[in-house]
N, CA and C atoms as a LAMMPS dump frame, in Angstrom:
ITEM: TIMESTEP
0
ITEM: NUMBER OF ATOMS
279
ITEM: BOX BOUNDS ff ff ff
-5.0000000000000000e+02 5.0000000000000000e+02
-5.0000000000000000e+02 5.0000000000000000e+02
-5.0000000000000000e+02 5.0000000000000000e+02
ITEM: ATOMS id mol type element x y z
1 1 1 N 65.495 214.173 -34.5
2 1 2 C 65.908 212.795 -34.341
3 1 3 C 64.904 212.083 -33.433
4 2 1 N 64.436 210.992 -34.267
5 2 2 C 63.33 210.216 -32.95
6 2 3 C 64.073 209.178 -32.264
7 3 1 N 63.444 209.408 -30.861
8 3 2 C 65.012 208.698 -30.356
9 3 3 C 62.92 206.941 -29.532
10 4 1 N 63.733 206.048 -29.072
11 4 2 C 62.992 205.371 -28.598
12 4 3 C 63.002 205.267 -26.958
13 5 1 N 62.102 204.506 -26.804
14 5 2 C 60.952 204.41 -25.052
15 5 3 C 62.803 204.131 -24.078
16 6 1 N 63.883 203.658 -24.436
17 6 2 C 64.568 202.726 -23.926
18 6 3 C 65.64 204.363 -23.766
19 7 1 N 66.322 204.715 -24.847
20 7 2 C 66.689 206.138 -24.97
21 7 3 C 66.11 207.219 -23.98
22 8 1 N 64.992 207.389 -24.114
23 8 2 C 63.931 208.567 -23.247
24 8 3 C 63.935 208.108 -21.954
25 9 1 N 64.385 206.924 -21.483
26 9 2 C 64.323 206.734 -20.211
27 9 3 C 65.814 206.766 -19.747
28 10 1 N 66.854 206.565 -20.694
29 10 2 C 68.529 206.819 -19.929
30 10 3 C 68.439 208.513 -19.907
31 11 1 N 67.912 209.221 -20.943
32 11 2 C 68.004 210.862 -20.444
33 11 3 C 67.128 211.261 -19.461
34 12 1 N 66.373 210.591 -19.231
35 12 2 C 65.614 211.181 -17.889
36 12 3 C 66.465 210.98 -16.694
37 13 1 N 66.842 209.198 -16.703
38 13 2 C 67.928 209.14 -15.126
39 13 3 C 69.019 209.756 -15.486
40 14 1 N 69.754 210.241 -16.49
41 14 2 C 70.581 210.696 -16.738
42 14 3 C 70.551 212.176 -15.96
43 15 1 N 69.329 213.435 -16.348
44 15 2 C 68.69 214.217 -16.049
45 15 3 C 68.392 214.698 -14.52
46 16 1 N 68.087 213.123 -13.817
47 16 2 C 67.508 213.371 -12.217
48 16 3 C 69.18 212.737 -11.705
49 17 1 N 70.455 213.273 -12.478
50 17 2 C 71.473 213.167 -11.841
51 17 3 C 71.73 211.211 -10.786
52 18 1 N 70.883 210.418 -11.599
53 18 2 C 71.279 208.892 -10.968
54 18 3 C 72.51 207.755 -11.544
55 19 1 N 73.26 208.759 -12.174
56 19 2 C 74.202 208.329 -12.959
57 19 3 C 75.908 208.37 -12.094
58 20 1 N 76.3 207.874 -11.591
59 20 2 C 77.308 207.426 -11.075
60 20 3 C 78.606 207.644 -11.464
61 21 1 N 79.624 208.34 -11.215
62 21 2 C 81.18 208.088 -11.424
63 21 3 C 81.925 207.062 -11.33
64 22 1 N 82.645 206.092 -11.988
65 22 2 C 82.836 205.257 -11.95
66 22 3 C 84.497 205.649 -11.404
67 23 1 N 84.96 204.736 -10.417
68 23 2 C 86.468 205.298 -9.616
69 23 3 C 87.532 204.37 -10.668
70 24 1 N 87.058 203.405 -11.427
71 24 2 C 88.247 202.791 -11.88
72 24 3 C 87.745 202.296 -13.26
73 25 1 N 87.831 203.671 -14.398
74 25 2 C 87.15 203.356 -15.77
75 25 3 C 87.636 202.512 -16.613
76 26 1 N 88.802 202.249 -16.796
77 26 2 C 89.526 201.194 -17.188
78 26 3 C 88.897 199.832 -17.169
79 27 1 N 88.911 199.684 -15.755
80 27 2 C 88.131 198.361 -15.438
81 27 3 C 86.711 198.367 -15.884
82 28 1 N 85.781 199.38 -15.514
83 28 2 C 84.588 198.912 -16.182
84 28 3 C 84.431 198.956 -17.718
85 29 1 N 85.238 199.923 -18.097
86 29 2 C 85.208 199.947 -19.972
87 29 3 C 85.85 198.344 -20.081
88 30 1 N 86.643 197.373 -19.652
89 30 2 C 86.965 195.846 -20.283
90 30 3 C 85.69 195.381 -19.464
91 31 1 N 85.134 195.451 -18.292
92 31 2 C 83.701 194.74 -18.418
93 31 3 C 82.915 195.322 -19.298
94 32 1 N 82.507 196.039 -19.809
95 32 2 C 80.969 196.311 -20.689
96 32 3 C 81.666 196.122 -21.928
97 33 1 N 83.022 196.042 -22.505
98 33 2 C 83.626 195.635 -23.497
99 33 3 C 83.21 194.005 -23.648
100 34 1 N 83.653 193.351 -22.841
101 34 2 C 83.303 192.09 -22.411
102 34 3 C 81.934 190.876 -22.986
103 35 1 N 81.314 191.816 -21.627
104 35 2 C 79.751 192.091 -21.834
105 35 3 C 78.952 191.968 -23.488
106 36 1 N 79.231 192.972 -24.235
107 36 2 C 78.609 193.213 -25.001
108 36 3 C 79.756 192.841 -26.15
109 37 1 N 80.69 191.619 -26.172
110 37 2 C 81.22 191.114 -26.947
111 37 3 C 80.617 189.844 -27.054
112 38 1 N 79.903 189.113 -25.948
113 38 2 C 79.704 188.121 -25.225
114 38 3 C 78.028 187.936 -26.014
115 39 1 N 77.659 189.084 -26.086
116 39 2 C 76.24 189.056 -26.182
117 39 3 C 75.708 188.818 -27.491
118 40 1 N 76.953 189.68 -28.352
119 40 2 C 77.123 189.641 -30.001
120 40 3 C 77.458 188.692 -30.283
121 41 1 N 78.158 188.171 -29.795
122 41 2 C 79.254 186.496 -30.619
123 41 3 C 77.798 185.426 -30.935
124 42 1 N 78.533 185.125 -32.042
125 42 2 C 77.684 184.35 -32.975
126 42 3 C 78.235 182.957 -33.075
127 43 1 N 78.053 182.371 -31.978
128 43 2 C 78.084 180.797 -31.526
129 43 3 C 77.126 179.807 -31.952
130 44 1 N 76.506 179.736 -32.69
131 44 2 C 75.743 179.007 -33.233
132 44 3 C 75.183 179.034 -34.319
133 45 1 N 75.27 178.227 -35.229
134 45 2 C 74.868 177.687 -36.669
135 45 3 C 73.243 177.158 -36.262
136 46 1 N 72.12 177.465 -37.293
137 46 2 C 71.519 176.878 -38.221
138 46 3 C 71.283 176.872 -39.237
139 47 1 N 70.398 175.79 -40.06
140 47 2 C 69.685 175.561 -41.211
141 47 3 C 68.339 175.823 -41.2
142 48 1 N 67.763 176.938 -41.86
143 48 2 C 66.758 176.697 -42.162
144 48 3 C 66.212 176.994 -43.59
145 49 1 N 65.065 176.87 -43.846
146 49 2 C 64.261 176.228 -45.442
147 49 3 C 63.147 177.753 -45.495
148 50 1 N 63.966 178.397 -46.743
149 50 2 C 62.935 179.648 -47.277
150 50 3 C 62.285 179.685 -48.155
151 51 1 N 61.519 179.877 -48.848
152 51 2 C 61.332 179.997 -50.191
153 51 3 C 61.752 180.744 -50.879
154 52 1 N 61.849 180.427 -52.395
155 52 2 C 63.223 180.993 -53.282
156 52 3 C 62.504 182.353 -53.336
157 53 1 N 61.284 182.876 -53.182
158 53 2 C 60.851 184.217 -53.355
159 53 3 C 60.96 184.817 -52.089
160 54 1 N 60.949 184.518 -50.886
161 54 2 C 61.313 184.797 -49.792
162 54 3 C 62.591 185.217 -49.616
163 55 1 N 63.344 184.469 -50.434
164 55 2 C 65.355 184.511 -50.215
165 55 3 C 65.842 185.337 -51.444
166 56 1 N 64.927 185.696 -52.284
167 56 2 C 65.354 186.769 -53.307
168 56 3 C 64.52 188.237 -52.839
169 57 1 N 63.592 188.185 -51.927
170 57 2 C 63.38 189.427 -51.477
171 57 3 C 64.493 189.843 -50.542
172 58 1 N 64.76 189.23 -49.523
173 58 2 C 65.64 189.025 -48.823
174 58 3 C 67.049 189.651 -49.125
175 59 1 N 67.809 188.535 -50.329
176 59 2 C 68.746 188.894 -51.077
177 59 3 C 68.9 190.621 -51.751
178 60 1 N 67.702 190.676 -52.288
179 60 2 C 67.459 192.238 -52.619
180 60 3 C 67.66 193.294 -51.671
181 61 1 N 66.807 193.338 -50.478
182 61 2 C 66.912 193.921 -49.706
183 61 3 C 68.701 194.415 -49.048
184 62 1 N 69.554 193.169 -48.853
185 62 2 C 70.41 193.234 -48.493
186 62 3 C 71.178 193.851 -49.334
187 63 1 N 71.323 194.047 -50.455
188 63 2 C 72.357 194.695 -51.914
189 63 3 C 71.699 196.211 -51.706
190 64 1 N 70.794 196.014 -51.729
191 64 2 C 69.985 197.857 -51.026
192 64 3 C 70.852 198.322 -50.136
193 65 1 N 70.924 197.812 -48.964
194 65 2 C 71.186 197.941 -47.422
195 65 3 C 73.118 197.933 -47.485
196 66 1 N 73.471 197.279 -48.885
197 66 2 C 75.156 196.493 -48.746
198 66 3 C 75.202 196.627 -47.637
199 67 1 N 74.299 195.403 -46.784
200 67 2 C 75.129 194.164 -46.397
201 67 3 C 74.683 192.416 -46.771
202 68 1 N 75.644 191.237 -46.213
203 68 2 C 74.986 189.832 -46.488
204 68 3 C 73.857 189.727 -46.548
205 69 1 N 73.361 189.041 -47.008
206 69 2 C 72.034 188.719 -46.943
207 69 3 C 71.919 187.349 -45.301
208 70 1 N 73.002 187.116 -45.527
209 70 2 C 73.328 186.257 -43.827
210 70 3 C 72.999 187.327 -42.743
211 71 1 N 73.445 188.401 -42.634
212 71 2 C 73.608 189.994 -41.517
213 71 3 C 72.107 189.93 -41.553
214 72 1 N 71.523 190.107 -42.891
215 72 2 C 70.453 190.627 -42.784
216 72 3 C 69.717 189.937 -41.916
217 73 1 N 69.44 189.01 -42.867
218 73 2 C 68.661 187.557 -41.77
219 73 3 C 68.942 187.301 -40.204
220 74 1 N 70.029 187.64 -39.691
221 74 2 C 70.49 187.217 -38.767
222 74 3 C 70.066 188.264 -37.801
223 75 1 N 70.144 189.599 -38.39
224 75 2 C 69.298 191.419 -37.737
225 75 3 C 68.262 191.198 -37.291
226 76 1 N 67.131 191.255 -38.548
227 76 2 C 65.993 190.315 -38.33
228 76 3 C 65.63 189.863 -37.469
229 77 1 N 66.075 188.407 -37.316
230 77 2 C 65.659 187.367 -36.42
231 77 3 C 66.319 188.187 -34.328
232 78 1 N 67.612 189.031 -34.518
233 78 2 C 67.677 189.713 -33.434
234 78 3 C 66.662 190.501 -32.876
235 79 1 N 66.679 191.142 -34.046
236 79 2 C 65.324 192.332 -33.578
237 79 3 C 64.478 191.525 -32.953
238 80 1 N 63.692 190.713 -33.712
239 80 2 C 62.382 190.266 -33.049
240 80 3 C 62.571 189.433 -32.368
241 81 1 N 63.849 188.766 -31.917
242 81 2 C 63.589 187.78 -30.31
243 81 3 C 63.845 188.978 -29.396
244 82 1 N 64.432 190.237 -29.652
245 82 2 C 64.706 191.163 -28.356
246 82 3 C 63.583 191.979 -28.355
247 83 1 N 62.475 191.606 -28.888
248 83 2 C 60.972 192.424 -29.084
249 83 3 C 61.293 193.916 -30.056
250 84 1 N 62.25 194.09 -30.019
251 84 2 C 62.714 195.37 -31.312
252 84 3 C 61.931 195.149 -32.501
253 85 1 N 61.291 194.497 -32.728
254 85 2 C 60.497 194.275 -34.164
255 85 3 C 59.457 193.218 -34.016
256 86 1 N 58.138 194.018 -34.024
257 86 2 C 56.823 193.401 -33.583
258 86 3 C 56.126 193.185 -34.867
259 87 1 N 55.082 192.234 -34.254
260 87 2 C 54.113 192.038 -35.847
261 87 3 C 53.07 193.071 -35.792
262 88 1 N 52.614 193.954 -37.236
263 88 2 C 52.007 194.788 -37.346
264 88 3 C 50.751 194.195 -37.008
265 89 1 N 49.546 194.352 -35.945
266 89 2 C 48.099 193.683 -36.229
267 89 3 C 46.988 194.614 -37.054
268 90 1 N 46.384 194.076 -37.839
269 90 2 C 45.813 194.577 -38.852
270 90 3 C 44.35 194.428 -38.203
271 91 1 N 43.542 195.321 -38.118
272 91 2 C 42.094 195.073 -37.442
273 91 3 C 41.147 194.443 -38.885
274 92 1 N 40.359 193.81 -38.389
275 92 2 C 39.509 192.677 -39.377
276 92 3 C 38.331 193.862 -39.899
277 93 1 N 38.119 193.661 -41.06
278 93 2 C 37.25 194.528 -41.564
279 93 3 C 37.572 195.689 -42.658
């Protein structure tokens, strides 16, 4: 299993024992419940303009994947504002 840079670094502090008991789990499981309900919620609408070969690759992809082609798009665009999905650079020549 390849795990990533973000992963390899919770088993290491995990590892050098910097991981903490929490005295009242209840309470922190409804904060990080919270938290990461807060972070997901999908509060905002736009419009934007694809091209119909752009939105049928797209579309394809997603019937592959069963899911929306909305999810998809919307993954996507997550990944790469949270840097999770970079542009490949191609060297000239």
């Amino acid at each position: 299993m390849k795990i990533d840079r973000e992963e390899k670094e919770l088993i290491e502090s995990f590892e050098r024992d910097e991981w903490i008991v929490s005295n009242d789990r209840k309470r922190e499981l409804e904060r990080y419940t919270e938290l990461a309900l807060r972070a997901e919620r999908k509060d905002r609408r736009i419009n934007i303009r694809l091209s119909e070969r752009d939105l049928l690759r797209l579309k394809a992809i997603a019937l592959r994947e069963g899911i929306p082609y909305q999810t998809l798009i919307s993954s996507v665009l997550h990944k790469y504002g949270s840097g999770l999905l970079t542009e490949e650079r191609r060297s000239a020549g």
